[in-house]
TORVOLUM-219570 format. One record per residue: x, y, z of N, C-alpha, C, O, CB in turn. Coordinates in steps of 0.02 Angstrom, whole numbers, plus 50000, padded with zeros to 5 digits. Glycine has a CB too. Layout:
// TORVOLUM-219570
XYZXYZXYZXYZXYZ;...
END
This chain:
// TORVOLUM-219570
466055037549813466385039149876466125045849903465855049249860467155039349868;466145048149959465835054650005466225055250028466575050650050465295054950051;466365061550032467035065950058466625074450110466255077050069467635069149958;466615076350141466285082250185466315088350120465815091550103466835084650271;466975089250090467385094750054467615091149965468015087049944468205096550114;467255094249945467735090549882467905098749840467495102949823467135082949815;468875098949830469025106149809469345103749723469845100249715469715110749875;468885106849662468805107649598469485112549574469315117349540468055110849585;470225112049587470625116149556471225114249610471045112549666470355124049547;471695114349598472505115549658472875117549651473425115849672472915111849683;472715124149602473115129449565473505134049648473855131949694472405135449500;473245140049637473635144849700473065142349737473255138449781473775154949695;472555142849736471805146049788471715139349800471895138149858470975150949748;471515134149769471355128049773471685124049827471325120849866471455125449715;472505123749837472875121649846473105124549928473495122049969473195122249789;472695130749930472965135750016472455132250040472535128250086472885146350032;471715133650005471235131550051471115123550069470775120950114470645134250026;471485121050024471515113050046472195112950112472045109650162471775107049959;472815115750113473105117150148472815118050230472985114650278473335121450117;472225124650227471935127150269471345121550313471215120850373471685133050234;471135118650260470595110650306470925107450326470655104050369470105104850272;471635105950315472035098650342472215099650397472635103950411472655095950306;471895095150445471875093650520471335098450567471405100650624472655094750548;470725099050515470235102050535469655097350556469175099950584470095106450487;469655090250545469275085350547468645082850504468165079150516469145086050597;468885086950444468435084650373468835082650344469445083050351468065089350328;468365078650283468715074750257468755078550184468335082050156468435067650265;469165077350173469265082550094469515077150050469765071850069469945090250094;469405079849963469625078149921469625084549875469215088949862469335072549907;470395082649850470635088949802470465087049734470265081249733471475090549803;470465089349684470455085949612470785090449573470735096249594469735084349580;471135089649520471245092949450471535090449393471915085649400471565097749454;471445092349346471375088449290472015089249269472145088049210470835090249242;472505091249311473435090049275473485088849359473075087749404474105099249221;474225089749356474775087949426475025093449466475635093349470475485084449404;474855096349485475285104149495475635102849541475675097449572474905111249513;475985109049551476125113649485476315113049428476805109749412476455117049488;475905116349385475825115949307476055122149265476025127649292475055114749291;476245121749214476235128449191475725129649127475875133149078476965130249173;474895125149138474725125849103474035132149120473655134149076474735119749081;474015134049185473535139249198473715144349214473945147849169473145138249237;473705147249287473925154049313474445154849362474775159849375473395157349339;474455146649401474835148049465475745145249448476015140949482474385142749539;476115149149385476825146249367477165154849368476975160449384476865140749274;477725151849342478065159649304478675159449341479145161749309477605168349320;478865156549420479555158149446479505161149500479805159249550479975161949406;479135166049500479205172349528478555177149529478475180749480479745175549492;478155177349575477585183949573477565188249635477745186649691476785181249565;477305194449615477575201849658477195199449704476825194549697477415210749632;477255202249749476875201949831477015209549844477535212549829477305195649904;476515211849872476515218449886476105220849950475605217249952476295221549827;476095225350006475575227850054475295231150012474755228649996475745231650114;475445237149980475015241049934474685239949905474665233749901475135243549903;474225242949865473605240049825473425245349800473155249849832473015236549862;473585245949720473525251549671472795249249630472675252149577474295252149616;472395244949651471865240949643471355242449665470795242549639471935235949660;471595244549741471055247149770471275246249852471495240849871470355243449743;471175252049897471365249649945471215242949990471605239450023471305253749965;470615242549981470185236549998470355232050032470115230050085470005233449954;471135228849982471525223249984472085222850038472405217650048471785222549922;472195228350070472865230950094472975225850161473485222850176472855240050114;472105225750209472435218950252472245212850231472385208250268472255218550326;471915211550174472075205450167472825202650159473055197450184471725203950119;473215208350110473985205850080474175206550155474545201750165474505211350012;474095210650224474605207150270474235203850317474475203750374475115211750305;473555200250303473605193350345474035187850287474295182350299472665190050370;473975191250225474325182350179475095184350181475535180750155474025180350063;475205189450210476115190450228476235186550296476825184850304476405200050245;475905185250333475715182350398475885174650374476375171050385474855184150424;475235173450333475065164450312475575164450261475305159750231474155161650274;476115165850222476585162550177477035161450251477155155750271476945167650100;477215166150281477825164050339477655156550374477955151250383477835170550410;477045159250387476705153550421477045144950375477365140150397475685155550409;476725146550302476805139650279477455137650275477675131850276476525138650217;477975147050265478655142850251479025137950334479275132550349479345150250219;478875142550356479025137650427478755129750445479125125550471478705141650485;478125128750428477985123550421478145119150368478195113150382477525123950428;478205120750321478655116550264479195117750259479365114950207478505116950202;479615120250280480395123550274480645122650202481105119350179480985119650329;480095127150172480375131550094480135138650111479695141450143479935128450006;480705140250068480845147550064480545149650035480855150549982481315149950050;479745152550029479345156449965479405164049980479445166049922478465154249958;479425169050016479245173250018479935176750012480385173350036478815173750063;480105182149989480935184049972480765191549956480605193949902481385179249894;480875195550034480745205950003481265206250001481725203650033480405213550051;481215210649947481695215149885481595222149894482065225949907481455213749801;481065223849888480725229249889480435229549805480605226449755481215235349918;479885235149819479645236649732479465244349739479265248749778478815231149696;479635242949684479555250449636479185252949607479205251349548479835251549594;478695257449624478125259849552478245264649546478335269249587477355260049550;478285264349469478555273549427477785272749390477425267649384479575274249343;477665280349366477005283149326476795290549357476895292849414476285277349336;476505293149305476245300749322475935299549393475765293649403475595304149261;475835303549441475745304049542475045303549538474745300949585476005312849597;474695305749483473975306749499473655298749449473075297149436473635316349464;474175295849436474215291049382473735282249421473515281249478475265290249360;473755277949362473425272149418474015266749469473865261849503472915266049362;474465268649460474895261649474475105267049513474895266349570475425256349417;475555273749503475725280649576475325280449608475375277749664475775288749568;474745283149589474035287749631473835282349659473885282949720473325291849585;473565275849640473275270449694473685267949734473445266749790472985264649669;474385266349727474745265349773474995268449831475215265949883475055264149753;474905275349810474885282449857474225281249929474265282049989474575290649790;473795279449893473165280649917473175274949973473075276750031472565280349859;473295267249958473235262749986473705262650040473635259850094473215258349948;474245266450017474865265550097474625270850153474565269750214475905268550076;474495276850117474235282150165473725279350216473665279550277473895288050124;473335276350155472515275150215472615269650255472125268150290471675272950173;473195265450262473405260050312474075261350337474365257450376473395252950282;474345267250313475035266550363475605263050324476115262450356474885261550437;475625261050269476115256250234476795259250230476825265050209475885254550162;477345256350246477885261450247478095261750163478025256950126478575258950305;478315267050147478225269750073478755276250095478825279850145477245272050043;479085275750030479485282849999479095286649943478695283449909480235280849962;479145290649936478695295749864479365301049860479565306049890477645301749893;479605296249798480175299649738479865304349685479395302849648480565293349691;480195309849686480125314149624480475309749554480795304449551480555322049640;480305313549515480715311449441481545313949458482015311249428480335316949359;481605317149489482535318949496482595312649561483125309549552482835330349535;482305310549607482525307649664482745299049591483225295849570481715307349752;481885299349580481915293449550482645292149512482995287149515481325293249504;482765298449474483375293849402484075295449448484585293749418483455299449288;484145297349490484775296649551484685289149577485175285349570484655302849627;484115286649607484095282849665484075276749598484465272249613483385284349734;483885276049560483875271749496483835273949428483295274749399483395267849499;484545275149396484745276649347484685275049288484715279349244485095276649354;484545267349271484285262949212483455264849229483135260749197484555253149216;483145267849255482565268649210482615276249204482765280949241481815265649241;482335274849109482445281749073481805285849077481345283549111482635280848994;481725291249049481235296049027480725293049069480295288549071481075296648945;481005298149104480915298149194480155304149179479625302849209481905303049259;480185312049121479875317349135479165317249153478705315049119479975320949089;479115320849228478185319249231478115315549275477675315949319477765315549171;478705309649268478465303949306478615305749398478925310849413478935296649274;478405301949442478385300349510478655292849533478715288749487477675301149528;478775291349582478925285249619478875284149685479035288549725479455283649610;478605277249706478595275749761478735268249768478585263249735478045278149787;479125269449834479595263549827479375261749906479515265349955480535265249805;478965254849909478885250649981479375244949975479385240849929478055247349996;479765245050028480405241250057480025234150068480455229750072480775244950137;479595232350072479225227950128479045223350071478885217650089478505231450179;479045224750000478695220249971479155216949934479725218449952478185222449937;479115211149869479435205249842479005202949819478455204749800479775201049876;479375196749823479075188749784479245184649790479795182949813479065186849728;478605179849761478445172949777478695169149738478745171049680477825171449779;478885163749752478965155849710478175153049719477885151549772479655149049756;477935152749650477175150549650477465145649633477605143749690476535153449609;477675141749601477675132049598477875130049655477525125649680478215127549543;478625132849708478415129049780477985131849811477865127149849478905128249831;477635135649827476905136949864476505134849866476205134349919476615140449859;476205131449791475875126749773475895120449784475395116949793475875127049733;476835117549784477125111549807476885111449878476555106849902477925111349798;477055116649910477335116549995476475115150021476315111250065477815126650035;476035119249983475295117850009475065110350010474835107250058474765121749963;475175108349944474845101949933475215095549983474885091350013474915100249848;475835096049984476415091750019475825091450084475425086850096477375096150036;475925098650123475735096750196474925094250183474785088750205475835104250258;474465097350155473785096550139473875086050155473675082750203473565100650037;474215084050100474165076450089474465072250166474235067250192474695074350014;475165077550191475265072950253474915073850317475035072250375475905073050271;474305077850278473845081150360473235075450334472765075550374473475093250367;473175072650303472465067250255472175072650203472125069050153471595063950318;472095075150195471815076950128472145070650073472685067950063472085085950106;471405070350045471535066749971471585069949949471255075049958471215063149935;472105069349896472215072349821472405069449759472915066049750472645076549822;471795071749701471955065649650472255070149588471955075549582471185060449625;472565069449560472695073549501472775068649431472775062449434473405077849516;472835072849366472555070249306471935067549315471865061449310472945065449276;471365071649331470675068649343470315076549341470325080749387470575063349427;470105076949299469505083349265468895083149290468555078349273469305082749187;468625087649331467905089449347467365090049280467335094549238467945096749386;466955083949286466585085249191466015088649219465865093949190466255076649128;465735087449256465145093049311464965092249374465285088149408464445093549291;464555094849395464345094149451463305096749480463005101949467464985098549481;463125092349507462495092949515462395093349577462825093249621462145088649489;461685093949583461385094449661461255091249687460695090149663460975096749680;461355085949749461335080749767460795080549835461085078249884462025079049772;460135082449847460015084849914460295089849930460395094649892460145081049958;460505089450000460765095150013461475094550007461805097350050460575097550072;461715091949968462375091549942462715092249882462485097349856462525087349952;463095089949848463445089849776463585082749766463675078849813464165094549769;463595080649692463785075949662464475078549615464395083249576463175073249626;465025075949621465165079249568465545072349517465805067449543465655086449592;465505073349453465835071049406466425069249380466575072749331465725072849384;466595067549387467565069149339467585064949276467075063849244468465065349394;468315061949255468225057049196468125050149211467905045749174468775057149152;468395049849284468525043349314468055044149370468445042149413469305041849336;467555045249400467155041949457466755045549460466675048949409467405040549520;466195047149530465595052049544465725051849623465755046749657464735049349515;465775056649638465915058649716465565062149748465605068049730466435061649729;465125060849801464785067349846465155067249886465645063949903464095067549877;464635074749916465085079249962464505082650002463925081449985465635085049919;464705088250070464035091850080464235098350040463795102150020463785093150167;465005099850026465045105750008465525104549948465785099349927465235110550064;465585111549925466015109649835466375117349855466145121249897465295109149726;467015118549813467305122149819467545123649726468005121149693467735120149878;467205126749716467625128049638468055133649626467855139449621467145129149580;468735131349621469195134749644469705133849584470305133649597469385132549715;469405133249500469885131849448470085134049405470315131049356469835128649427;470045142349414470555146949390470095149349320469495150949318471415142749374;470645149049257470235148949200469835142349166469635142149108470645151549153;469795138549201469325133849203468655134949215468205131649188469485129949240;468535141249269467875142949297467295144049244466775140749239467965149249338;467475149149211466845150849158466435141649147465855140949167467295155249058;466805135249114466705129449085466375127749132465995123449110467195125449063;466255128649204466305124049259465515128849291465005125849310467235124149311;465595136049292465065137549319464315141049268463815143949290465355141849371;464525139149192463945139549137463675147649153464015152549167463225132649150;463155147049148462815156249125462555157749200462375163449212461915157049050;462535152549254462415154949324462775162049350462505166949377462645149149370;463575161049332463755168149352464435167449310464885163649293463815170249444;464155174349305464325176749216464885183049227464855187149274463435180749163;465235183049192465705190649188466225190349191466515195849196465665195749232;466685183949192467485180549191467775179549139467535174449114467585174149216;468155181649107468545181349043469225177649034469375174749087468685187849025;469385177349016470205172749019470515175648978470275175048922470295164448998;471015179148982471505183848943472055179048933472125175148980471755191148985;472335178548899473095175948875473625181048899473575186648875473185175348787;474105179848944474675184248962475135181248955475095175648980474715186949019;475865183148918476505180348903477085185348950477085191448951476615180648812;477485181348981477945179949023478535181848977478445180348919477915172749051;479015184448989479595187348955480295185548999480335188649051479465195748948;480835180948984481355180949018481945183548967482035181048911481425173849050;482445190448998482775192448953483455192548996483435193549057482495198648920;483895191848970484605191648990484875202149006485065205748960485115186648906;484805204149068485065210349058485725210449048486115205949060484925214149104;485845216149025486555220248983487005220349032487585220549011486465228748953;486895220249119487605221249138487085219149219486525220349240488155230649117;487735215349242487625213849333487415219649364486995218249406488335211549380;487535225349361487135233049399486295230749373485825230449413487495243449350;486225229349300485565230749303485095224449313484495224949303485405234449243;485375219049331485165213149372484765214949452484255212749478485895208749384;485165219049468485135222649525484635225949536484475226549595485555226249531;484205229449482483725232849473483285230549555483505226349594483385230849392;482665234349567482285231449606481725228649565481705230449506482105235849658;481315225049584480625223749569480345231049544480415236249575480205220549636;480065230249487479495237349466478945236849424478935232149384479835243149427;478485240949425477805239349386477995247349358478245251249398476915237149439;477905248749310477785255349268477365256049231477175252449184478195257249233;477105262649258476465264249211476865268749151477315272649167475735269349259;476635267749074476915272249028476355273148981475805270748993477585269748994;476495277148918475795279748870475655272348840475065271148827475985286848795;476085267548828475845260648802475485255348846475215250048829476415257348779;475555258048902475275253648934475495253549028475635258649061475485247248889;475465245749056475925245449143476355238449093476165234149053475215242149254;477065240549128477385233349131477795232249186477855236949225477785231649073;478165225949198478265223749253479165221649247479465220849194477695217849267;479415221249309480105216349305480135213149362479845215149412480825219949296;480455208249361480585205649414481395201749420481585196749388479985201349423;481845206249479482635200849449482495192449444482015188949429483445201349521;483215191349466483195184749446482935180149515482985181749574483955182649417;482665174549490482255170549551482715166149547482895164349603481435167449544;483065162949494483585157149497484255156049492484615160349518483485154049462;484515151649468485455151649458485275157249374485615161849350486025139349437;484855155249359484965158449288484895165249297484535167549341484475156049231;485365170249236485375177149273485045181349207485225184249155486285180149303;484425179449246483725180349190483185185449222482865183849273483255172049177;483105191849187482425195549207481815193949175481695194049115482465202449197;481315192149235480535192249208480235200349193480165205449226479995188449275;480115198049117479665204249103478755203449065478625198849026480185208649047;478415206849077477765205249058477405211449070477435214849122477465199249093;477045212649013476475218449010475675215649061475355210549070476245219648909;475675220749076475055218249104474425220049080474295225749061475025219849164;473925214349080473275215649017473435218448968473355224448957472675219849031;473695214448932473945216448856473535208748812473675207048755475085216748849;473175206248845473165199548801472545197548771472055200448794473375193648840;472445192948722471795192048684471235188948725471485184048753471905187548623;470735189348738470155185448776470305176048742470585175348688469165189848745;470165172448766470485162948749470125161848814469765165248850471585159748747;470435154448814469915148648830470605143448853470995142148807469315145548748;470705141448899471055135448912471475130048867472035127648875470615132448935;470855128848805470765123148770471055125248689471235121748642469935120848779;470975133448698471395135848628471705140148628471625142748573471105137348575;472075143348660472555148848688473275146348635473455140748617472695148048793;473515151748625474125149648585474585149648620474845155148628474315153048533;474935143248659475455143048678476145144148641476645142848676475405138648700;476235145948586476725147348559476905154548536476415157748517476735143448518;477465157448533477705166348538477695167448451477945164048407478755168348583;477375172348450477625175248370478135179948380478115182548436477015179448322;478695182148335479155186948325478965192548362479265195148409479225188348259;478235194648325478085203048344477905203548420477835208848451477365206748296;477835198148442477675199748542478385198848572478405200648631477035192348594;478995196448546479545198148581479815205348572480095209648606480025193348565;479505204148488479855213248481479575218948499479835224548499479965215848414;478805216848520478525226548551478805223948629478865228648668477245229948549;478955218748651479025218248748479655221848749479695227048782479115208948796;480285219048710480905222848711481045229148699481525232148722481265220748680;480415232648641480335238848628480155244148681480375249948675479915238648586;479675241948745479825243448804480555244448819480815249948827479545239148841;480845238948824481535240648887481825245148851481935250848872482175234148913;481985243148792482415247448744482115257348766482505262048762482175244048641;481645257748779481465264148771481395266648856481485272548872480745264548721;481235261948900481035266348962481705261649013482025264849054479955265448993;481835254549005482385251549047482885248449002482865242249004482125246049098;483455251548953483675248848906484455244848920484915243148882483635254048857;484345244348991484955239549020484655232349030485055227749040485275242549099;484095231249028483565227549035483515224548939483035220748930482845233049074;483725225148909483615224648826484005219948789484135220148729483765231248790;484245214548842484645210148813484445206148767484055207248720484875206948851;484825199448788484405193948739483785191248767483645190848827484825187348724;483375189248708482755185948734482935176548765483035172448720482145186348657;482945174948816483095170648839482345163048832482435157048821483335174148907;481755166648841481285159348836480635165148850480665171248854481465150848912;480055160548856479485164748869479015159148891479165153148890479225169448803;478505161448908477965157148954477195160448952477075165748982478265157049040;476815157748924476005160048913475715158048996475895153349032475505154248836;475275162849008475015162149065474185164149084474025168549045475455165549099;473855163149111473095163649079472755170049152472675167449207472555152749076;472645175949148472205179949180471435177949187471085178749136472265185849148;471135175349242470355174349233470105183649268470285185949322469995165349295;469675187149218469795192449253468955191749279468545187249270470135199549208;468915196749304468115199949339467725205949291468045210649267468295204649426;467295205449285466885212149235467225218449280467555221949242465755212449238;467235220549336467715226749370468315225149399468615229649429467375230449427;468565219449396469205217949409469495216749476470065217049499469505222449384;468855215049503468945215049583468735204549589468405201349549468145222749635;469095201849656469075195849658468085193149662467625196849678469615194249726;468045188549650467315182649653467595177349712468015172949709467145177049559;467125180049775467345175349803466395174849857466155178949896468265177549843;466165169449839465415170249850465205163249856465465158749823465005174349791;464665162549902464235156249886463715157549806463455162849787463675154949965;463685150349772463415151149699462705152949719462415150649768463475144049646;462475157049678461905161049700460965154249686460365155249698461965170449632;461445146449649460955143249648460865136849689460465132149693460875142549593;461515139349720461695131049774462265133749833462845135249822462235122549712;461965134049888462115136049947462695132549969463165135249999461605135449988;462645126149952463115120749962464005120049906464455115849911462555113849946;463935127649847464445127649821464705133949833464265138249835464405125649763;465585137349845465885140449847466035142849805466355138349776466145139449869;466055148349766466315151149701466855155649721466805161349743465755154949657;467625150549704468125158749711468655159149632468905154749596468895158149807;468665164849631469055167549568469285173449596468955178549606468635168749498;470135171949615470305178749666471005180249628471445176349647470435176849768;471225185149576470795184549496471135190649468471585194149491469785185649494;470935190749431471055198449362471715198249362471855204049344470775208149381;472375194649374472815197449358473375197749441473985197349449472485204149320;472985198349474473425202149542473065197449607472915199849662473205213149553;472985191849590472795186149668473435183649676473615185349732472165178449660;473975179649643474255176349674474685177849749474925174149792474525174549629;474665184149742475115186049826474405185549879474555186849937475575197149831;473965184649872473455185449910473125176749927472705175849971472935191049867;473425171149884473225163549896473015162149968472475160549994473855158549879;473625163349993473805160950079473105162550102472655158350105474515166250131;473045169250119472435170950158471785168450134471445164750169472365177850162;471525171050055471055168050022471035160150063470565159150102471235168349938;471345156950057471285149650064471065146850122470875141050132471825146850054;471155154250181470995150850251470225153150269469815151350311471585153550316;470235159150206469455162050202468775155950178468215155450201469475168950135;469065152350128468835147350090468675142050139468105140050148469305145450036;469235139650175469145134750226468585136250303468335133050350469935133750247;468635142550278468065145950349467425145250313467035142150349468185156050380;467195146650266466595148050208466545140050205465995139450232466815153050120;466665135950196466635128350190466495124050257466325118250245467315125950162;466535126050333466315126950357465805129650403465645127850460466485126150347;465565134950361465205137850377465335142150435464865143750472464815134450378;466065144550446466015149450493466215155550457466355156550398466415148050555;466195160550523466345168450488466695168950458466735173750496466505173550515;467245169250405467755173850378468235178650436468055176250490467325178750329;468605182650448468755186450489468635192850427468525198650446469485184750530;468665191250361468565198550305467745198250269467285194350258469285197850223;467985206250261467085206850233467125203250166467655203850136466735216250214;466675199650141466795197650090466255203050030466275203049968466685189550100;465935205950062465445210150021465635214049943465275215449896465265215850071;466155214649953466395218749871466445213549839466475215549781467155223549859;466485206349838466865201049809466205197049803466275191149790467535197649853;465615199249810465035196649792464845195749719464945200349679464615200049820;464575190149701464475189549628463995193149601464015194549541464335183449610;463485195149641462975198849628463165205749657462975207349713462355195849654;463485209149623463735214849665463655222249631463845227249661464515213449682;
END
């Protein structure tokens, strides 16, 4: 069968930019080798931060508000509720990476932002401890996402706009077809003029030693019961401390459950052998956190959830034509910190697949870079 578009993933990225072709007058086909949303790759968890800021790098700052733009956009058109500001919180030394870049990125775009001292901070939020040294800045504007309906809400409209979409069906490769692609799965062979490989920690398997420098980290998800309804209340926060950055996020559901998770804390793995199952000692250093810096936050351990980082050799997104076939898209938008950024990515993808401009530079996000 021949399809104009055939998109290799329908994780976050996979799933916008198939969103983004439907009712563009190509013909698309989606593929992936489960049903998503899944919670067997990157795009699950409940709940992920969305932020204007960018302690990453400023770089990112309008992309996150054209994809603050495109989630409204989708919730209106699907009438689900994904996008939900809270506001967030970053505590860490001012000259620090999660203070100092976030400092940097609101200034150089205007982002509305507070900058708390260590006395403003343990007044204005009291459950976080050993405060000394530290700084804060707190943007009103930001929250989080429901990544399984985002994912739902994309694919839903994607399919009632024609996009095909097949799921439980695995990309086994893909070749050069003329000036096109062939690609493979378990069940058929499909061309296309263009390919979109868009499959998360799948990528390394999918794009061989052509382009190289993607790792897949193992990251575990933490849901803990806090100590009292005030500290439910908490806001969203990322903290930088001497062990490391970790994260919270309140509750996304009826259940009155905080997400907690270290960030890049996890072993380099592979899709196919990642240990989905928790040992003792990773509940007990995550709680050893709250206990020491948010210890209203230190309840019971309620469940946990493995989740897979595809990162970048500098940690910045891959989003490029493959440097050996003009006719394939390479995105991995990535390391840890894409999912608030899907929406837009996806309409970038859908412009690159047509071959028109982008409205963003894509130049830092070059594979050869």
């Amino acid at each position: 069968m021949s399809f104009d578009i055939i998109i290799a993933g329908l994780g976050a990225t996979g799933s916008a930019a198939a969103y983004h072709l439907a009712g563009r007058g190509v013909r698309v086909l989606g593929l992936d080798r489960y049903h998503p949303p899944h919670d067997l790759g990157s795009s699950h968890g409940e709940s992920r931060v969305i932020r204007e800021t960018s302690f990453e790098h400023p770089l990112y700052v309008p992309l996150a508000r054209r994809a603050y733009e495109n989630w409204r956009r989708l919730e209106a058109e699907s009438g689900e509720p994904l996008l939900h500001v809270a506001g967030v919180l970053f505590v860490g030394p001012e000259e620090g990476a999660i203070v100092g870049g976030t400092l940097k990125s609101a200034r150089d775009y205007g982002v509305t932002h507070e900058l708390l001292d260590a006395t403003e901070l343990a007044r204005r939020f009291p459950d976080q401890r050993r405060l000394e040294g530290a700084a804060g800045v707190f943007e009103p504007g930001g929250g989080w996402l429901d990544p399984e309906r985002s994912v739902a809400a994309c694919l839903r409209l994607a399919s009632d706009r024609g996009v095909t979409l097949q799921f439980e069906e695995p990309v086994v490769r893909w070749d050069r077809d003329g000036d096109g692609i062939v690609v493979t799965t378990a069940r058929d062979h499909y061309r296309a003029r263009r390919l979109l490989l868009a499959a998360g920690p799948w990528m390394p398997e999918l794009l061989g030693d052509a382009v190289g420098g993607l790792r897949v980290e193992r990251q575990v998800q933490h849901w803990f019961a806090p100590g009292s309804t005030a500290a439910g209340a908490l806001p969203i926060f990322i903290r930088e401390v001497p062990e490391g950055v970790f994260y919270a996020l309140p509750p996304a559901g009826d259940a009155w459950e905080i997400k907690v998770a270290v960030h890049h804390d996890g072993a380099s793995t592979t899709p196919g052998t990642v240990p989905r199952s928790l040992s003792p000692a990773e509940i007990t250093a995550t709680r050893a956190l709250l206990e020491r810096y948010v210890p209203a936050l230190a309840g019971a351990h309620r469940r946990a959830a493995v989740c897979l980082y595809t990162n970048s050799r500098d940690g910045h997104f891959v989003i490029d034509r493959h440097p050996e076939h003009a006719a394939v898209i390479v995105a991995s938008p990535c390391s840890g910190f894409g999912f608030k950024f899907a929406s837009a990515v996806g309409e970038i993808l859908a412009d690159l697949l047509q071959d028109r401009t982008p409205a963003f530079d894509l130049t830092p996000f070059r594979i050869r870079r």
